[in-house]
C-alpha positions as CSV (number, residue, x, y, z in Angstrom):
1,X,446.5,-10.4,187.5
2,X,444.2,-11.3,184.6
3,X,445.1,-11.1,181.2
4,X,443.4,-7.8,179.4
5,X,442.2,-8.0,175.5
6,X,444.1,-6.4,173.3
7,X,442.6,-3.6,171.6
8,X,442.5,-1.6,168.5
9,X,441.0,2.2,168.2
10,X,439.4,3.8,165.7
11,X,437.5,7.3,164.9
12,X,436.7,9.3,168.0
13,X,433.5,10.0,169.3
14,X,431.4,12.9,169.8
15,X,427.4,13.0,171.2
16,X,426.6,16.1,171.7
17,X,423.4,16.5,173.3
18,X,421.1,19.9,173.7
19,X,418.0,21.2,175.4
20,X,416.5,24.6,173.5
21,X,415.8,27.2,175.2
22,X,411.7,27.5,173.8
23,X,411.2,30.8,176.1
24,X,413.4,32.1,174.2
25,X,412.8,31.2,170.8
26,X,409.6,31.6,171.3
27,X,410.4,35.3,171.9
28,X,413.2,35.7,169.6
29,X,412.5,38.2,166.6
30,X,412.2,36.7,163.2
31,X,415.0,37.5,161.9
32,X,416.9,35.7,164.5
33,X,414.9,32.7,164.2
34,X,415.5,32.6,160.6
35,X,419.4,33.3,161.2
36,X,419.8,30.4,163.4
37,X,417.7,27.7,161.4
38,X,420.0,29.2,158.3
39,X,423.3,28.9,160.3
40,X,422.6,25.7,161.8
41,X,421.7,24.1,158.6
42,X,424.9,25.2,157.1
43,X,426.6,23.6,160.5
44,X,424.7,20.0,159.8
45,X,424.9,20.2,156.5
46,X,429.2,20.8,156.7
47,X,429.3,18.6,159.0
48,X,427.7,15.8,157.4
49,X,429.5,16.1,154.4
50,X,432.7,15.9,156.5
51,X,433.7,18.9,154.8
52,X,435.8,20.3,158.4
53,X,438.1,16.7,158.5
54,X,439.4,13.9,155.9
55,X,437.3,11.3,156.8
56,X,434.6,10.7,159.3
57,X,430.5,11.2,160.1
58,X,427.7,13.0,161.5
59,X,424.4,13.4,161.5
60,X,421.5,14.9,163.8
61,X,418.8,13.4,165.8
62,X,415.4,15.1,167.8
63,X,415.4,13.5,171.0
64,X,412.4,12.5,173.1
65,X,411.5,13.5,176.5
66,X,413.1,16.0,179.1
67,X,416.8,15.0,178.8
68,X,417.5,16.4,175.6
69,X,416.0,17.9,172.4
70,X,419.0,17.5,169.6
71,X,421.7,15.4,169.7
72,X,424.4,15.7,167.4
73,X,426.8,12.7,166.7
74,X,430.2,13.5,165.5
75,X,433.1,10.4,164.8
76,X,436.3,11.9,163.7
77,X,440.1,10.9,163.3
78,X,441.3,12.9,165.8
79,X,440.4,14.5,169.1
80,X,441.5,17.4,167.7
81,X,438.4,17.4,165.1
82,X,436.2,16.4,167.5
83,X,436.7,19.6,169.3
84,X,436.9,21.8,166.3
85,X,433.6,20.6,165.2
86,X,432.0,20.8,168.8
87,X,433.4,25.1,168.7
88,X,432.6,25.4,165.6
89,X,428.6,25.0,166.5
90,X,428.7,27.3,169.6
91,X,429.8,30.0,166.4
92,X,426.4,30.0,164.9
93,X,423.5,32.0,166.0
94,X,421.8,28.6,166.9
95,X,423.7,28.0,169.7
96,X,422.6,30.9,171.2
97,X,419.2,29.1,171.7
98,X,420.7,25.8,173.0
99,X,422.1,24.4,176.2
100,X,424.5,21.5,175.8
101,X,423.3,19.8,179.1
102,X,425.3,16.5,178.7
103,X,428.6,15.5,176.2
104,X,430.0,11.9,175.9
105,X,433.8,11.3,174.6
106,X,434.5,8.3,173.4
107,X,436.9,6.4,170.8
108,X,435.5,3.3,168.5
109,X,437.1,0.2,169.3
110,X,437.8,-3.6,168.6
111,X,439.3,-5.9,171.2
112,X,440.4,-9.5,171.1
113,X,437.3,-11.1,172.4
114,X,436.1,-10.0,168.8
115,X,439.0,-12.1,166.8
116,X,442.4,-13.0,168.6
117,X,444.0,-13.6,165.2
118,X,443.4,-10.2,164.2
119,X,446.0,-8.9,167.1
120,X,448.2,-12.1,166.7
121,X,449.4,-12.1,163.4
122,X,450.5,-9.6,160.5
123,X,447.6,-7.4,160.2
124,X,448.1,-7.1,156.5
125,X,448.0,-11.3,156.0
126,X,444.3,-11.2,157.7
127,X,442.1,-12.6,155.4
128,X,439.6,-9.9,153.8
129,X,436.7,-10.4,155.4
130,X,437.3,-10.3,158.6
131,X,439.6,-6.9,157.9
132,X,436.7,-5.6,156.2
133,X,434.8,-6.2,159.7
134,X,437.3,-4.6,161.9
135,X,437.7,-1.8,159.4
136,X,434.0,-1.1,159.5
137,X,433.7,-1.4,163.6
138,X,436.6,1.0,163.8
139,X,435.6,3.7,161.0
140,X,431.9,3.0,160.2
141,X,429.2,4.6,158.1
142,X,426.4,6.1,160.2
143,X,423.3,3.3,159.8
144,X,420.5,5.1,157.9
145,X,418.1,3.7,160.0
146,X,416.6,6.7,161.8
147,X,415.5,5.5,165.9
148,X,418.3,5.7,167.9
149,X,419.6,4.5,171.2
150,X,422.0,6.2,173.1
151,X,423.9,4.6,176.5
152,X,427.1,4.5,178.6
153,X,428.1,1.6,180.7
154,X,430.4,0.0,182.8
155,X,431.8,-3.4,183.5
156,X,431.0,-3.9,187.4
157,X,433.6,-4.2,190.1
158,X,431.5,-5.8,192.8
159,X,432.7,-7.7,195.9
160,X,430.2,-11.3,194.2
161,X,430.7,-10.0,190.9
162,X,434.3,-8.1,189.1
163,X,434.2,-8.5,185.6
164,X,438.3,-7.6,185.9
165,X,439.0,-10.6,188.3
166,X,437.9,-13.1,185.6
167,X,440.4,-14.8,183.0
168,X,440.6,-13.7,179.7
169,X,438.8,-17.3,178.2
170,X,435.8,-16.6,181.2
171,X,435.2,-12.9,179.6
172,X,435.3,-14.3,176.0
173,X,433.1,-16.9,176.6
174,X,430.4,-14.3,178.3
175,X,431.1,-11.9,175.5
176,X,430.4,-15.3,173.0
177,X,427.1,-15.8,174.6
178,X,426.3,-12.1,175.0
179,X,426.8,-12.0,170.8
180,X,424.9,-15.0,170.3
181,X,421.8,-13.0,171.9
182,X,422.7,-9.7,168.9
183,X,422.6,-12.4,166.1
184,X,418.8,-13.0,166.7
185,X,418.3,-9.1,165.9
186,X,420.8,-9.7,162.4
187,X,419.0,-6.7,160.1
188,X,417.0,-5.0,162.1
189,X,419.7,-3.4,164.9
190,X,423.2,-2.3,164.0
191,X,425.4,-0.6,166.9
192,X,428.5,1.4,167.2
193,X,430.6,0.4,170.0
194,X,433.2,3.0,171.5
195,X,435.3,3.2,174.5
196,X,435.6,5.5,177.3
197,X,437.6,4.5,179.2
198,X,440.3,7.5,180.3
199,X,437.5,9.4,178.8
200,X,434.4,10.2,180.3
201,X,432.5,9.1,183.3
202,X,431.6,5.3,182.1
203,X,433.8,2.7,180.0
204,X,431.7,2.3,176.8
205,X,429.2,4.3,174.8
206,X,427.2,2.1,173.3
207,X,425.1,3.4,169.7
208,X,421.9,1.6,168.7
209,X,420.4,2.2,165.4
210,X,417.3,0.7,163.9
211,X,414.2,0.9,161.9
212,X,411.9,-0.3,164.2
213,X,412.3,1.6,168.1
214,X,410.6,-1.4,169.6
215,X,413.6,-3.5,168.4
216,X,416.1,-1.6,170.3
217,X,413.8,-2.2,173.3
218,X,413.6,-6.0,173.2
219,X,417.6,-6.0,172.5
220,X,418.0,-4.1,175.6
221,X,416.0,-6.1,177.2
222,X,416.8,-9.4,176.0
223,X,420.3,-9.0,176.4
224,X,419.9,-8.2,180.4
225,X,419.0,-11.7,180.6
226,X,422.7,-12.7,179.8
227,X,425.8,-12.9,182.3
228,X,427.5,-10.5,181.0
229,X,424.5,-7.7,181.5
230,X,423.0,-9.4,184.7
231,X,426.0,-9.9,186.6
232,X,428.7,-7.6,185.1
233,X,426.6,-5.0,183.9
234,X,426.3,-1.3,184.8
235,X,424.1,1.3,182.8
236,X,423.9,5.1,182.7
237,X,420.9,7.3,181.6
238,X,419.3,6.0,178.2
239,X,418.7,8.5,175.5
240,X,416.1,7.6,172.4
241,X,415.3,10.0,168.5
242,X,415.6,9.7,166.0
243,X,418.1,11.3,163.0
244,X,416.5,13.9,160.7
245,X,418.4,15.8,157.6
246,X,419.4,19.2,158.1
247,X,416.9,20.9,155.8
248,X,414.1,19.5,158.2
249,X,415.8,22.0,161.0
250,X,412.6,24.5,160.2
251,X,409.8,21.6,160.6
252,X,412.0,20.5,164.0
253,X,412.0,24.1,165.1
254,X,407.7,24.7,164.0
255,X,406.7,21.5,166.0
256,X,406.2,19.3,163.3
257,X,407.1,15.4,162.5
258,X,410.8,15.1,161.5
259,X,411.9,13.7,159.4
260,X,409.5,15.8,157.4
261,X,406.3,12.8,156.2
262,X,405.8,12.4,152.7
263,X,402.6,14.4,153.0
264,X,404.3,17.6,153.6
265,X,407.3,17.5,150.9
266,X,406.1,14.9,148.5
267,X,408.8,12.6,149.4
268,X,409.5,10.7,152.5
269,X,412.2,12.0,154.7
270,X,412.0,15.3,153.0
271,X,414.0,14.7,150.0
272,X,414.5,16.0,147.1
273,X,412.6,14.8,143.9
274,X,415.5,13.4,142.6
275,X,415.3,10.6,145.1
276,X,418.8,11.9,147.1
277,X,418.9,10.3,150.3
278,X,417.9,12.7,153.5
279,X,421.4,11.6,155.2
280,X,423.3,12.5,151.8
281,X,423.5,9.4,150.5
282,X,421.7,7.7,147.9
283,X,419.7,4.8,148.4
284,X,421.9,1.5,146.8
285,X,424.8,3.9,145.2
286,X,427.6,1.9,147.1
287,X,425.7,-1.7,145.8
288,X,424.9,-2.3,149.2
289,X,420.7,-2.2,149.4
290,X,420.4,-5.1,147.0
291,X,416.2,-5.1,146.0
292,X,414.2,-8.5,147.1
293,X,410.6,-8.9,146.9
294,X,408.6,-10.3,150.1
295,X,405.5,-12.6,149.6
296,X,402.4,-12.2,152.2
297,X,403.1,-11.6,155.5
298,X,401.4,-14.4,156.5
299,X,402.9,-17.3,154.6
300,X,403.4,-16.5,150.9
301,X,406.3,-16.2,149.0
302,X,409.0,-13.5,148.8
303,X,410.5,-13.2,145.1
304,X,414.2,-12.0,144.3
305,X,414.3,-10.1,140.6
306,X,417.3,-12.0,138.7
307,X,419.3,-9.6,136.5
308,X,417.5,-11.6,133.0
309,X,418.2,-10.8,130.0
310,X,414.3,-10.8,129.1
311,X,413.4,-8.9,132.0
312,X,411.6,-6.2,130.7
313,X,413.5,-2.8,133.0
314,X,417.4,-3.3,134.7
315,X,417.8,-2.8,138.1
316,X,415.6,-0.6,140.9
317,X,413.0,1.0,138.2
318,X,412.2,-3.1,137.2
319,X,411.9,-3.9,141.4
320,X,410.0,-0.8,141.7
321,X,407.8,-2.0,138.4
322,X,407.4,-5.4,140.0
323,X,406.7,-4.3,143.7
324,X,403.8,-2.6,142.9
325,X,402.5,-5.1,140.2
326,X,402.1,-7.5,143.4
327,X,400.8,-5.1,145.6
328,X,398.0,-4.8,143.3
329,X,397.4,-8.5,143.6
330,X,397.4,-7.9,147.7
331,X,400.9,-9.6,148.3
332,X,403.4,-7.8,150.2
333,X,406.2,-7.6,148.0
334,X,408.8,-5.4,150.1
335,X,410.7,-2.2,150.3
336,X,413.2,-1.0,148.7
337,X,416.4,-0.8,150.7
338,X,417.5,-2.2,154.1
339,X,414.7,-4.3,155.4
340,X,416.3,-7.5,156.6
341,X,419.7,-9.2,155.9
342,X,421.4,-10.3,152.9
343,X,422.3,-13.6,151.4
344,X,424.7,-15.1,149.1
345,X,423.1,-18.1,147.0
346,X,425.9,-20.3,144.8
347,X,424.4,-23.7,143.2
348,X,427.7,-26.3,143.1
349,X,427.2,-30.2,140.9
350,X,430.0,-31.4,143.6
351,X,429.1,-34.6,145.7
352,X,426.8,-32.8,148.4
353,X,428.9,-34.7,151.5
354,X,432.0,-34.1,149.9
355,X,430.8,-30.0,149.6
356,X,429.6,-29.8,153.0
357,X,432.4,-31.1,154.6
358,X,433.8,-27.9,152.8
359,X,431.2,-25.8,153.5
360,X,431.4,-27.1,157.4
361,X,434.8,-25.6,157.8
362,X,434.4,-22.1,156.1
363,X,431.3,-22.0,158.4
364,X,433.5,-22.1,161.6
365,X,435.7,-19.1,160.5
366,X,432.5,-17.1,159.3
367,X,431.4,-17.9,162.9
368,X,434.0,-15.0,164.0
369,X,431.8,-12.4,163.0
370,X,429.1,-11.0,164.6
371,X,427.6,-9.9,160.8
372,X,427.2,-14.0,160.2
373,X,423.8,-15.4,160.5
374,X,424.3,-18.8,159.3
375,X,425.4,-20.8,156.0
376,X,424.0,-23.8,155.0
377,X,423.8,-26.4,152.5
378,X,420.4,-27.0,150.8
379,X,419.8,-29.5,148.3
380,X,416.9,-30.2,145.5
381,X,414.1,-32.8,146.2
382,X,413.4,-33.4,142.9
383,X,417.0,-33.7,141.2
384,X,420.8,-33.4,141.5
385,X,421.1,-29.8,142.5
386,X,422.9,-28.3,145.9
387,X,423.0,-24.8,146.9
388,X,424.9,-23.1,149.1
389,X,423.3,-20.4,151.0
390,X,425.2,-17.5,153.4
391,X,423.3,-15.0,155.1
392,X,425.3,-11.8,157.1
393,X,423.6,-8.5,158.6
394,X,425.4,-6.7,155.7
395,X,425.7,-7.0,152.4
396,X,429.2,-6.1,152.0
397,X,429.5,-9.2,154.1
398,X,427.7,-11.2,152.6
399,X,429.6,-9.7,149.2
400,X,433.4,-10.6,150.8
401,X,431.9,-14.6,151.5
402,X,430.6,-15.0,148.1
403,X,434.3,-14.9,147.2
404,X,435.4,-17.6,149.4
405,X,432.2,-19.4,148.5
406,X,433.2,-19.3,145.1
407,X,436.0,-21.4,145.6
408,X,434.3,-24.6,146.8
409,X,434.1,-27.3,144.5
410,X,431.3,-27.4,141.4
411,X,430.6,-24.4,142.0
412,X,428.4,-23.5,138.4
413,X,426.2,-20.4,139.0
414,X,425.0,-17.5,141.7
415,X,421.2,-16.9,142.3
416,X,420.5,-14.0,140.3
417,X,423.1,-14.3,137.3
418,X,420.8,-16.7,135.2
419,X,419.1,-16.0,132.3
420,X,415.8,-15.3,132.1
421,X,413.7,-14.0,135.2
422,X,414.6,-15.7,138.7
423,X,411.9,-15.4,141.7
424,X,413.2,-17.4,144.7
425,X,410.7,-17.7,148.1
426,X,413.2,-17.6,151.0
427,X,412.8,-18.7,153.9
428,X,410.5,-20.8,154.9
429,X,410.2,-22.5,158.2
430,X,407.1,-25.5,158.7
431,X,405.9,-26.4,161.6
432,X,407.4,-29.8,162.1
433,X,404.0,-31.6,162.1
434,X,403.4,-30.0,158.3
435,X,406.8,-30.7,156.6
436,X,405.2,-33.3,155.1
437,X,402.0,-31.6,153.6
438,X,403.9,-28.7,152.7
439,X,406.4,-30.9,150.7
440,X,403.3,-32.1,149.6
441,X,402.0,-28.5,148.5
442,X,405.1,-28.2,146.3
443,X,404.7,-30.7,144.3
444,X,400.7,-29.9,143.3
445,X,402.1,-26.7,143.0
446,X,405.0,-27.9,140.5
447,X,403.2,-29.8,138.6
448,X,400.9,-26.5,138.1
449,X,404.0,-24.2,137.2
450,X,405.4,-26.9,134.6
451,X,402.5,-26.5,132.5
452,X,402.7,-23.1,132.4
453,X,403.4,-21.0,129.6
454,X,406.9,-19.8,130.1
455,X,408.1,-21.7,133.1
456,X,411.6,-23.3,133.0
457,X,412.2,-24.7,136.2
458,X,411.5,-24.6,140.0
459,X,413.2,-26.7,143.0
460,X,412.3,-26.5,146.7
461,X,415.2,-26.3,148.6
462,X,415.7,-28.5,151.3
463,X,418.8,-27.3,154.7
464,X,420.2,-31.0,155.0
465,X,420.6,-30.0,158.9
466,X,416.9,-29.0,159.1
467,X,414.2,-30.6,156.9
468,X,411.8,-27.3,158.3
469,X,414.1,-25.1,156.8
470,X,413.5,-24.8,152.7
471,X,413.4,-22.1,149.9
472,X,411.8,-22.2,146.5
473,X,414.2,-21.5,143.5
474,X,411.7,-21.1,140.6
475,X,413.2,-19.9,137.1
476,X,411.1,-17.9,134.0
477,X,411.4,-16.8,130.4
478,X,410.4,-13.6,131.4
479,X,408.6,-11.3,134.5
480,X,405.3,-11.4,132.5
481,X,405.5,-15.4,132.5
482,X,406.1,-15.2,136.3
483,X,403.4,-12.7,136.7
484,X,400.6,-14.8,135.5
485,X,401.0,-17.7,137.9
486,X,401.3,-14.8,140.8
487,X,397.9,-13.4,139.2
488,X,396.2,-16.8,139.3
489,X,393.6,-18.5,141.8
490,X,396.4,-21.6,141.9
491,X,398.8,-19.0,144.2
492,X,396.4,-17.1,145.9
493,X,395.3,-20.6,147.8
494,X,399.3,-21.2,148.3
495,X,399.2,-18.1,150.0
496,X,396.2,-18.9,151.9
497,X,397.6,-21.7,153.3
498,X,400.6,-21.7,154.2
499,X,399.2,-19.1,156.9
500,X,398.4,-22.5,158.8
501,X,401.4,-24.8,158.1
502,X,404.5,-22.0,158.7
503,X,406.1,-21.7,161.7
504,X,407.0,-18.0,161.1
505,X,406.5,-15.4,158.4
506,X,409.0,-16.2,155.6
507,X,411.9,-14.4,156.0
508,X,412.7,-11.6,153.6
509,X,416.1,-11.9,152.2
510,X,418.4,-9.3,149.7
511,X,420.4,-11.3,147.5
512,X,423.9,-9.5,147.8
């Protein structure tokens, strides 16, 4: 018999998914129209602010095509909750013009292909950050990216192919290479796994949330290129929205674009003035959207804001002041929240061997976790500097290594504590014929910023394990001094040329 995982369970799950009944809204009085949009606001609205449990999520999503048009997620402690929420709908005058045509029950869940140390030792000696990890798999925060992917599937039981006949080390290693593939989409997809097993009619649910809906395609389809999809692999019917706040419930029911477009309220999403969040939350209050500024799309630099003391606003009103500054100037400078992953940048005087021996072995354990990216060691041309650089799909990942990061020898500062105003370009990746010319570039381009008026210092950043793979740390008096080089000719032709010498567009990174 082979060995199963062990496994750990979580909130239970709840997708609820509903046709209307148009005829007869269509038909339907007024007054009753009006009733049910007012009742089944109230519903979402409860329900969101987990008003009807302890703990636990929902939101609501307009579905595409014929299988569905809402779908309400629910993840709750209990089964028990799960079902009180689900009766408590068919209460409301709404229900009375939907159809709940399909249901899935399901339970989130870790296992130990994810991390066997988590099942073999004293669950309250694991180390924090991968606790953190399991805690968020097993209770999480509903992504506030707005597409969303809905699936169940199976593990097959073939005659050629029976994913239960393997050993445990065959399925971890499939499951390995199956994560491997999910790295490449770090910041762009999140997912919430949940199992069915003893359930409903397949043995996972599988949750897909991003930005972008042509990411969750190339996932999907990427990932049916691995073992574990191609051979073991079974898939239900696939269900694609997107999540809209409650109040947008009229525009859903009038035919209009929900969420509601900023032309419409005055606000994207339909919220409020005030800048609230359309899911209720808002945007950066738990610390983790940290604000980054992205150079041209084609190969200039991105810019992260340092907290300075000369900078002239704090925090997101001086991003937002910044942003547009270089939008003016035709440089892409980013948005605000959630665009791409987050890093942790610590600069150490150590020996550089003697740090990335250290660095080497924190890297293997941060390799547990699907939210890793990579860490790295990067060290100055120019002079004696070495930074260490972590990147995870979350910044409250990111957040939990800086602590362990912090303990490596020499360690002397974090990007974005210095004084004065900090921009750093991250990442850049040359094509390996123009590593040369572009370490070339930097040094014209140095010898430009040094003369300027208010320039302190700026290193390029080379990854000892790949001379392609740099960032620019550049350091100011104050954003004004910074803005004049991004104003002049001099940067424009940086800009303008790196379109040819970059192997991809340079990667747009939060400092955490």
């Amino acid at each position: 018999m082979s060995e199963p995982p062990q496994t750990d369970e979580g909130w239970y799950v709840l997708h609820d998914l509903r046709t209307v009944d148009w005829n007869n809204w269509r038909a339907a009085p007024d007054h009753e129209r009006e009733r049910a949009v007012r009742e089944g606001v109230e519903y979402l609205e409860a329900h969101e602010s987990v008003s009807d449990a302890s703990e636990g999520a929902s939101a609501v999503f307009s579905m595409l095509g014929h299988k569905a048009d809402l779908m309400i997620l629910h993840l709750r402690p209990s089964l028990d909750d799960l079902s009180r929420a689900e009766r408590q709908f068919e209460r409301t005058a709404l229900a009375d013009f939907t159809e709940q045509t399909t249901s899935y029950v399901s339970v989130t869940e870790v296992s130990g292909y994810v991390s066997t140390d988590y099942f073999d030792g004293n669950k309250d000696e694991i180390d924090a950050g991968l606790r953190r990890y399991i805690e968020g798999k097993l209770e999480p925060d509903l992504p506030e990216d707005e597409y969303v992917s809905f699936y169940p599937m199976s593990k097959r039981r073939g005659e050629t192919h029976n994913w239960y006949d393997l050993s445990f080390d065959q399925r971890a290693d499939l499951m390995a290479e199956h994560g491997a593939t999910g790295k490449q989409y770090a910041g762009k997809i999140k997912q919430i796994i949940s199992s069915s097993v003893g359930f409903d009619d397949y043995e996972w649910g599988v949750t897909l949330f991003a930005a972008n809906p042509t990411d969750i395609k190339d996932i999907v389809y990427e990932m049916r290129f691995d073992d574990v999809s191609s051979k073991y692999g079974e898939f239900g019917p696939f269900y694609i929205g997107r999540r809209f706040p409650p109040h947008d419930l009229t525009a859903f029911f009038a035919g209009e674009t929900v969420p509601a477009t900023e032309e419409s309220t005055g606000h994207p999403h339909g919220a409020s003035s005030t800048g609230d969040h359309p899911h209720g939350q808002s945007h950066g209050s738990s610390g983790d959207s940290p604000h980054g500024h992205h150079g041209d799309s084609d190969g200039g630099d991105s810019h992260h804001h340092g907290d300075g003391n000369d900078s002239d606003d704090d925090g997101e009103d001086s991003d937002e002041t910044i942003r547009g500054e270089l939008e003016e100037l035709n440089i892409y400078a980013g948005k605000p929240h959630g665009e791409d992953v987050y890093a942790t940048v610590l600069y150490s005087e150590a020996d550089e061997d003697e740090l990335f021996e250290e660095v080497s072995g924190l890297r293997e354990s941060f390799d547990h976790y699907p939210t890793h990216v990579k860490t790295a060691v990067y060290g100055a041309l120019e002079r004696d500097r070495t930074a260490v650089v972590s990147i995870w799909e979350t910044a409250s990942a990111a957040e939990t290594a800086a602590g362990f990061l912090s303990e490596l020898p020499g360690i002397v500062e974090r990007a974005g504590e210095e004084s004065g105003f900090g921009t750093m370009g991250m990442f850049y990746t040359t094509k390996p014929e123009y590593t040369d010319e572009f370490v070339e570039k930097f040094e014209t381009v140095g010898g430009l910023l040094a003369e300027m008026e208010g320039h302190s210092a700026t290193d390029l950043m080379v990854n000892r394990e790949d001379a392609d793979d740099m960032f620019i740390a550049s350091q100011w008096r104050s954003k004004e001094d910074a803005m004049g080089f991004f104003r002049s000719d001099d940067f424009r032709e940086t800009v303008q040329w790196g379109r040819d010498v970059l192997a991809d567009r340079p990667r747009h990174v939060f400092l955490a």
